[in-house]
C-alpha positions as CSV (number, residue, x, y, z in Angstrom):
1,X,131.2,52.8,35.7
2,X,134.3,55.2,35.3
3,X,137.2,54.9,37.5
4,X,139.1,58.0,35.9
5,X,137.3,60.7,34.6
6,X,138.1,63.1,31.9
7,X,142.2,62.4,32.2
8,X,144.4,63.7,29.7
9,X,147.4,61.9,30.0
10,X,150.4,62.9,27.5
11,X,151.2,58.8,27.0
12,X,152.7,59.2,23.9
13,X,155.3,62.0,25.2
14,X,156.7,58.8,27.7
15,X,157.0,57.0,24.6
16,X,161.1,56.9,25.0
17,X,160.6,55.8,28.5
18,X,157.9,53.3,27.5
19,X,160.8,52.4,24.8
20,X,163.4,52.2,27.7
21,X,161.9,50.3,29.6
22,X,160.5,47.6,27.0
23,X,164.5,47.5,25.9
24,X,165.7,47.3,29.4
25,X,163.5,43.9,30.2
26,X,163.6,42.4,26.6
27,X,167.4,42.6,26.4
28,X,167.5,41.1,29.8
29,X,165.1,38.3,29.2
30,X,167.2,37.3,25.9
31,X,170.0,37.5,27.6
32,X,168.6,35.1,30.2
33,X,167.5,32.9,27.5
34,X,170.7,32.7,25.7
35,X,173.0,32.7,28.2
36,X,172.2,32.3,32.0
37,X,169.6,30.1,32.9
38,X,168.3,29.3,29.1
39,X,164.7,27.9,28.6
40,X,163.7,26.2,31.8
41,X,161.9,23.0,30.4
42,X,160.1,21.4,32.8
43,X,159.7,17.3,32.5
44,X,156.3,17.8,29.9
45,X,158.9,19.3,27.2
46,X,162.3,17.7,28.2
47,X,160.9,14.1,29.6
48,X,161.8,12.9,32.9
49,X,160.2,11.4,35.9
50,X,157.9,12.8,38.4
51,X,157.7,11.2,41.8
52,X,155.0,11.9,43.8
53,X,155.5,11.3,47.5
54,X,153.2,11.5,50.6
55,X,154.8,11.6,54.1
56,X,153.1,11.0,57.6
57,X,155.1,14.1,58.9
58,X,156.9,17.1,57.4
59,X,159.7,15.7,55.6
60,X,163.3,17.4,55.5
61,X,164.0,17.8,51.8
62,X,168.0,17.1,52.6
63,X,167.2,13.8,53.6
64,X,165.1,13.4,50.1
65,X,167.7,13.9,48.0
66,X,170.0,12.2,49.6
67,X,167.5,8.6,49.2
68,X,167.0,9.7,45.4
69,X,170.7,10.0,45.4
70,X,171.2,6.7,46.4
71,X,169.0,5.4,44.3
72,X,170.9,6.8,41.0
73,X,168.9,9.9,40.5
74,X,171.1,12.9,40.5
75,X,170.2,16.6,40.2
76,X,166.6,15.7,41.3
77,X,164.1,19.0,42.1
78,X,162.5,18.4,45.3
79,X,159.2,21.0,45.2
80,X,156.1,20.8,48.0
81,X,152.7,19.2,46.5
82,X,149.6,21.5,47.5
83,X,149.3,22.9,51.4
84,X,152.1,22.6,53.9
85,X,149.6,20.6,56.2
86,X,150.0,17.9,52.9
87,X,153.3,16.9,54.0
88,X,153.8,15.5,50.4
89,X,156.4,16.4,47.6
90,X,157.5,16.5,43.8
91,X,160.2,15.0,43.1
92,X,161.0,15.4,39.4
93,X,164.4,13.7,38.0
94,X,166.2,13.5,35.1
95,X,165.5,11.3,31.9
96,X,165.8,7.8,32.2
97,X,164.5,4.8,30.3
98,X,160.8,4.7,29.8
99,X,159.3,1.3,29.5
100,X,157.3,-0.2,32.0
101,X,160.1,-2.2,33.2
102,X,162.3,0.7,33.7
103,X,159.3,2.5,35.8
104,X,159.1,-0.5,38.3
105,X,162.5,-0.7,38.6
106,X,162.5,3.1,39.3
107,X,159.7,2.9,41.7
108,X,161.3,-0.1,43.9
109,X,164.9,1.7,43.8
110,X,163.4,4.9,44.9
111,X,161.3,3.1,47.7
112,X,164.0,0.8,49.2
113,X,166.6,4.9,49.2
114,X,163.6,6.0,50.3
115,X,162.9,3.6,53.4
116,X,166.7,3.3,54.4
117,X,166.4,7.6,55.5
118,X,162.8,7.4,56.5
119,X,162.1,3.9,57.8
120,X,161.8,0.6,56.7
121,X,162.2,-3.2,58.2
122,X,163.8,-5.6,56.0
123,X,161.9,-8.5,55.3
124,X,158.4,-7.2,56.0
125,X,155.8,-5.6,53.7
126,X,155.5,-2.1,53.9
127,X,151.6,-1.3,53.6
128,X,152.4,2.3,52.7
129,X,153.9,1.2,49.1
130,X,152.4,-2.0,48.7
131,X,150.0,-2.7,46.1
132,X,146.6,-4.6,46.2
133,X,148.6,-7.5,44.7
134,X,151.5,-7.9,47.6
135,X,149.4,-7.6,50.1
136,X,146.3,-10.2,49.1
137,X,149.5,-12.7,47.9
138,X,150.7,-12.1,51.6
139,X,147.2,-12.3,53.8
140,X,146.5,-15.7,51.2
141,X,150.0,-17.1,52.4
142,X,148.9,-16.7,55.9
143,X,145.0,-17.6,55.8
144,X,144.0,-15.9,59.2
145,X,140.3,-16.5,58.1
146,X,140.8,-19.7,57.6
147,X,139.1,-20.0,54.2
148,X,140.5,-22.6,52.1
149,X,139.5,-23.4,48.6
150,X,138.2,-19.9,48.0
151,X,140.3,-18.1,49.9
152,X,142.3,-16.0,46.8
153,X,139.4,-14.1,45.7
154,X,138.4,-13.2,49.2
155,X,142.2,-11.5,50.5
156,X,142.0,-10.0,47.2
157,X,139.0,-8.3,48.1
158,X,140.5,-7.5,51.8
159,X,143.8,-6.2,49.4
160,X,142.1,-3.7,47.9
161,X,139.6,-2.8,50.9
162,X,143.0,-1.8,52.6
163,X,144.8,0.3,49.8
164,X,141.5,2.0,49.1
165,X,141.5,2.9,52.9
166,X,144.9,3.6,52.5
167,X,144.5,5.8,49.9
168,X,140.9,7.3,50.1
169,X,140.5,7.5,53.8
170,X,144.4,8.7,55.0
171,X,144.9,10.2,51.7
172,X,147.8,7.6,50.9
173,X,149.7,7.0,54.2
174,X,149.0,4.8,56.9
175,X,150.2,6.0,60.8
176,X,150.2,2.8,61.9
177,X,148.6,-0.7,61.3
178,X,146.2,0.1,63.8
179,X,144.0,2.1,61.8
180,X,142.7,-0.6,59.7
181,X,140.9,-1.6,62.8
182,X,137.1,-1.4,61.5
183,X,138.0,-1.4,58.1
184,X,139.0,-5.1,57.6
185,X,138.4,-8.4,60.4
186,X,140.7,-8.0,63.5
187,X,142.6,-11.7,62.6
188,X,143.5,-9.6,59.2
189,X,144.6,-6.5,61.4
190,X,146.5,-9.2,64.0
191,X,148.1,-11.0,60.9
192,X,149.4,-8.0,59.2
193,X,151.2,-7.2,62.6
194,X,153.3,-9.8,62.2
195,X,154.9,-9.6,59.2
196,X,154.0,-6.0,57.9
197,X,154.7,-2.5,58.7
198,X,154.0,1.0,57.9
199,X,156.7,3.2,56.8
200,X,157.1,6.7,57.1
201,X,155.9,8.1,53.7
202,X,153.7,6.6,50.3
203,X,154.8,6.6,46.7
204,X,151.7,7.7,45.4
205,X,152.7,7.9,41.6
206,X,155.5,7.7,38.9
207,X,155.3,9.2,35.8
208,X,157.5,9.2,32.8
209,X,157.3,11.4,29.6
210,X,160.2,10.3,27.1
211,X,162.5,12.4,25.0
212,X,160.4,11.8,22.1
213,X,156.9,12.9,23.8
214,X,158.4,15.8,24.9
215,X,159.9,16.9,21.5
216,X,156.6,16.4,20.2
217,X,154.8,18.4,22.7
218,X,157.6,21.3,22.3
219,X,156.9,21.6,18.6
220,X,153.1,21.9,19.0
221,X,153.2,24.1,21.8
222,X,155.6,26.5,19.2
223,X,152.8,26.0,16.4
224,X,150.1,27.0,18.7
225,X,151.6,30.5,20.1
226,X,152.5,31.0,16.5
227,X,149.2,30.1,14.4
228,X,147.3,32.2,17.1
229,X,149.6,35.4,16.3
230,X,149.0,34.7,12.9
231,X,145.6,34.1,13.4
232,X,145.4,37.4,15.0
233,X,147.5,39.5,12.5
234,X,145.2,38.3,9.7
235,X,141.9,39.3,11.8
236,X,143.3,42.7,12.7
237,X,144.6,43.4,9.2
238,X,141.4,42.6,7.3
239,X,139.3,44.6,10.5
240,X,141.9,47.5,10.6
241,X,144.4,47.8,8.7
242,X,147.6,45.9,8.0
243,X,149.8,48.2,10.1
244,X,147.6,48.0,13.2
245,X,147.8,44.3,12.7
246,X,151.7,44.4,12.8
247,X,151.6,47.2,15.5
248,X,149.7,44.4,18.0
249,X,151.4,41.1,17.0
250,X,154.7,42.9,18.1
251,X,152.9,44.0,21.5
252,X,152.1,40.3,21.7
253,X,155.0,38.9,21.1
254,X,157.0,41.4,23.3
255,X,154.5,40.2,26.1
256,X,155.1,36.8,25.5
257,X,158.7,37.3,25.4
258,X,159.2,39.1,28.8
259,X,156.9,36.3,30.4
260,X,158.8,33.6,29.0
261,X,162.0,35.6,29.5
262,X,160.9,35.9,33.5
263,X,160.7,32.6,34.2
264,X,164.4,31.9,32.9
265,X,165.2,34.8,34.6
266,X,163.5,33.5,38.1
267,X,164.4,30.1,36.7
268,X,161.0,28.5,36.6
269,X,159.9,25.5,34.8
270,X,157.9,25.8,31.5
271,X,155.1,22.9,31.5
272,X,152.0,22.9,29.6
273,X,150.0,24.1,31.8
274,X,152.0,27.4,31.4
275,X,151.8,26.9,27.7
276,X,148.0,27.3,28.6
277,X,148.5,30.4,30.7
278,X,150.9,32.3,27.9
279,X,148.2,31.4,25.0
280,X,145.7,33.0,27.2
281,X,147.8,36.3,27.6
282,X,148.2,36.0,23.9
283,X,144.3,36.5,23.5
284,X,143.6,38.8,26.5
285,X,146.7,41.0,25.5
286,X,145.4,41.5,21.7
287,X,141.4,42.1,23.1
288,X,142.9,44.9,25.3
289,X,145.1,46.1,22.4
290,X,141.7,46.1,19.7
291,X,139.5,48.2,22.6
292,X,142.1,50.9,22.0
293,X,142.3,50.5,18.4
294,X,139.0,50.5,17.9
295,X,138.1,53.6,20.2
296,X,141.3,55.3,17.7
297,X,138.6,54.1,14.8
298,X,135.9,55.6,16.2
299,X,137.5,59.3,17.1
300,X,138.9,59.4,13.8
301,X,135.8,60.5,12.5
302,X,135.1,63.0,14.7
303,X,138.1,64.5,15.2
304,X,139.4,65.0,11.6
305,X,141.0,68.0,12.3
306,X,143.4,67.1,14.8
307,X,146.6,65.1,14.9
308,X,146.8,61.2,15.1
309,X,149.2,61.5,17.9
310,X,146.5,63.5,19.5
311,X,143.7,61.2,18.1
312,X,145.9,58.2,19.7
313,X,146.3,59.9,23.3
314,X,142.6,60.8,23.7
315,X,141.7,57.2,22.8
316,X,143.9,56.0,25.4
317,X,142.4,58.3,27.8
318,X,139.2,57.7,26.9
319,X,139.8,53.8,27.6
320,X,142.1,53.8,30.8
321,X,139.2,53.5,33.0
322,X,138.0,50.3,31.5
323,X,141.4,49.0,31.0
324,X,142.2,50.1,34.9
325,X,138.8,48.1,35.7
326,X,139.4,44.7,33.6
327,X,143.1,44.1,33.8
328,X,142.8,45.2,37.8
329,X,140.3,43.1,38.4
330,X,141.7,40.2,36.7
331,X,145.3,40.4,38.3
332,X,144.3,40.9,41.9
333,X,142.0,36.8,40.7
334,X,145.5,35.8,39.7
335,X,147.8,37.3,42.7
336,X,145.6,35.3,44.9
337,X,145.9,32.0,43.0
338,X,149.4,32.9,43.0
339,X,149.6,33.2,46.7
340,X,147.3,30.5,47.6
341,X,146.9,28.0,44.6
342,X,149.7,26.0,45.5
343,X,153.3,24.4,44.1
344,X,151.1,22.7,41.0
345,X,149.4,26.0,39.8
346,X,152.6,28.1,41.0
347,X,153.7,28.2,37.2
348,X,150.2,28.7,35.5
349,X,149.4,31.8,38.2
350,X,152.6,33.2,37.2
351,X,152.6,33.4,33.9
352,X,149.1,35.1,34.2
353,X,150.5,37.5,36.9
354,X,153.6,38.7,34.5
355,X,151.7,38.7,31.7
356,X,148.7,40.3,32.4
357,X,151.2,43.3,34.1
358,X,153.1,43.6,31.0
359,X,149.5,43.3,28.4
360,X,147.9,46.2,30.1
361,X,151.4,48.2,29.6
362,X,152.5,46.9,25.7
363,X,148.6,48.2,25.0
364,X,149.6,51.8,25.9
365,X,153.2,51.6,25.6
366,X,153.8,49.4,22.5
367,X,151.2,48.8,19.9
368,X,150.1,52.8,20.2
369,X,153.6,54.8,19.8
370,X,154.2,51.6,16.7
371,X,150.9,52.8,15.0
372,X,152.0,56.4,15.4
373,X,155.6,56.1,14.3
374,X,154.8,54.3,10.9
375,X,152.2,56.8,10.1
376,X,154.3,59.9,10.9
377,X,156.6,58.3,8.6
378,X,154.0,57.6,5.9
379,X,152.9,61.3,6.5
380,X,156.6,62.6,5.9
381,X,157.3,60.6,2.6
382,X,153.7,60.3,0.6
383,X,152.1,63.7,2.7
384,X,149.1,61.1,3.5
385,X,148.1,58.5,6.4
386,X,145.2,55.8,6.2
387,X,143.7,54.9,9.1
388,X,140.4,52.7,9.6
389,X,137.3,54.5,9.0
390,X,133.5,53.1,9.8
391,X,132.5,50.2,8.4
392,X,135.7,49.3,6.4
393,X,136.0,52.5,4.7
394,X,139.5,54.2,4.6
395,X,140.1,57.8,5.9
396,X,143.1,60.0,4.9
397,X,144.9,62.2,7.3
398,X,147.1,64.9,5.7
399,X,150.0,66.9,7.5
């Protein structure tokens, strides 16, 4: 199938726009990254703490930051968690101490800032944040089934019927007391009334990465982007030729600059899962990048006679319909996960959507005018190019 054709597009008379336009947005990203808003690190890279929070009703983010406020946490980012209908948010804040002490301490000074803005009784148990533990220590103090000797075992049992409920079944908040009515004895249900109630929202998780996990993961995510453009400069070299190896590593890396340099621009955490999304542009970038320089390969051959400017251009004719297809295809998947993937995948989709944008373009706009210029040039000093010919073979191109 051919979306375009027979065009004859003069690509490589834009190149000083193309070259514009690269400078434009590469200046700007470095500027960003030096500068303005620097490399956004999210809490995988820089360590932190990452709160996840379920409320019963659509929470105002003002009175969230106020409780993590109180509870020590400044300059806390408060981000929705999946659909709207969720009612749940992330609430990721700055690096503390990272033992297991420090976490429960965290989690219990976040609950009780928590509770003062969105509910709370003092003195009772709040089933919403209560563990299996609290509440079977609490149902054994009261005994309403009346079980004696073996009664620990069984309220543990009850314990974690009700945070399963809890969890499982209301997806981590409970309305009211109430709804356990049918899921554990009504004496349990009547006991819990009495000295229990059910706040407003559910700490569903804490996590911590420390300072040193997340200089750890910074260096290997570095290796990675640059052992794959290695990687791919050997490959291309020993396939093409060394120049058409350079000529796509630099379209590469200007890709993955201007995606990295838009989310300092737009001021967007970096996590691994965007770490994922950039070493996927890396590949899809240099595949897109080898169908045109293979294509240039194959017309060398056959058109011996003409220029490699002109050689270059038909190639990229010759290819826009497939590249229209593929990369079209692909970024109207992405847009929609964009749109409708949620806060979690709001970084991954975005990286793909920039960088699958600005892959199609460095193709054309980068890697081809590169290969061009540094033969013209070779062609001016020795009077002779070399360019890949079939199966490995050199051919020469005089002026």
């Amino acid at each position: 199938m051919e979306l375009f054709k027979s065009t004859n597009i003069n690509f490589l008379g834009k190149k000083w726009y193309f070259l514009g336009f690269s400078l434009i947005f590469s200046i700007a990203c470095v500027l960003s990254l030096a500068f303005w808003h620097h490399l956004p690190l999210g809490v995988d890279f820089k360590g932190g703490t990452e709160v996840d929070i379920k409320f019963v009703n659509t929470p105002d983010d003002g009175k969230i930051r106020r409780a993590v406020d109180d509870a020590g946490y400044r300059d806390a980012k408060i981000v929705p968690l999946g659909a709207a209908v969720n009612n749940e948010r992330l609430v990721s804040l700055p690096e503390r101490e990272t033992s297991e002490q420090a976490l429960d301490r965290g989690r219990s000074a976040i609950i009780a800032a928590m509770e003062k803005y969105f509910g709370g009784e003092q003195g009772k148990l709040d089933l919403n944040n209560a563990g299996p533990s609290q509440i079977g220590d609490y149902l054994l103090g009261k005994d309403p089934l009346h079980l004696g000797t073996d009664a620990a075992a069984r309220y543990g049992d009850l314990a974690r019927q009700i945070t399963n409920f809890r969890d499982k079944t209301r997806s981590g908040v409970l309305r009211s007391i109430d709804e356990l009515n049918g899921a554990v004895p009504a004496s349990v249900v009547a006991v819990l009334k009495e000295g229990a109630f059910t706040s407003q929202f559910g700490v569903r998780s804490v996590q911590i990465v420390g300072p040193q996990v997340g200089a750890q993961l910074r260096k290997q995510a570095a290796l990675a982007t640059l052992y794959s453009l290695a990687g791919m400069l050997v490959y291309l070299a020993f396939r093409f030729e060394w120049i058409y190896g350079v000529a796509a590593v630099v379209a590469v890396f200007h890709d993955t600059l201007i995606t990295v340099g838009a989310f300092s621009l737009t001021n967007q955490e970096i996590t691994l899962t965007v770490i994922a999304a950039i070493l996927t542009l890396i590949g899809y970038s240099m595949n897109d990048t080898i169908v045109v320089f293979d294509r240039i390969r194959e017309n060398v051959k056959l058109l011996r006679r003409e220029s490699l400017a002109d050689i270059v251009n038909r190639s990229i004719n010759q290819t826009l319909s497939r590249t229209v297809l593929t990369s079209g295809l692909t970024f109207l998947t992405v847009i929609s996960l964009y749109v409708f993937g949620g806060e979690v995948l709001r970084g991954f989709s975005f990286a793909l959507v920039v960088g699958i944008l600005i892959g199609t373009y460095s193709s054309i706009a980068v890697a081809a005018p590169m290969l061009v210029a540094y033969q013209d040039w070779r062609l001016a000093k020795t009077g002779t190019a070399v360019v890949p010919g079939a199966a490995g073979r050199r051919t020469k191109i005089r002026a």
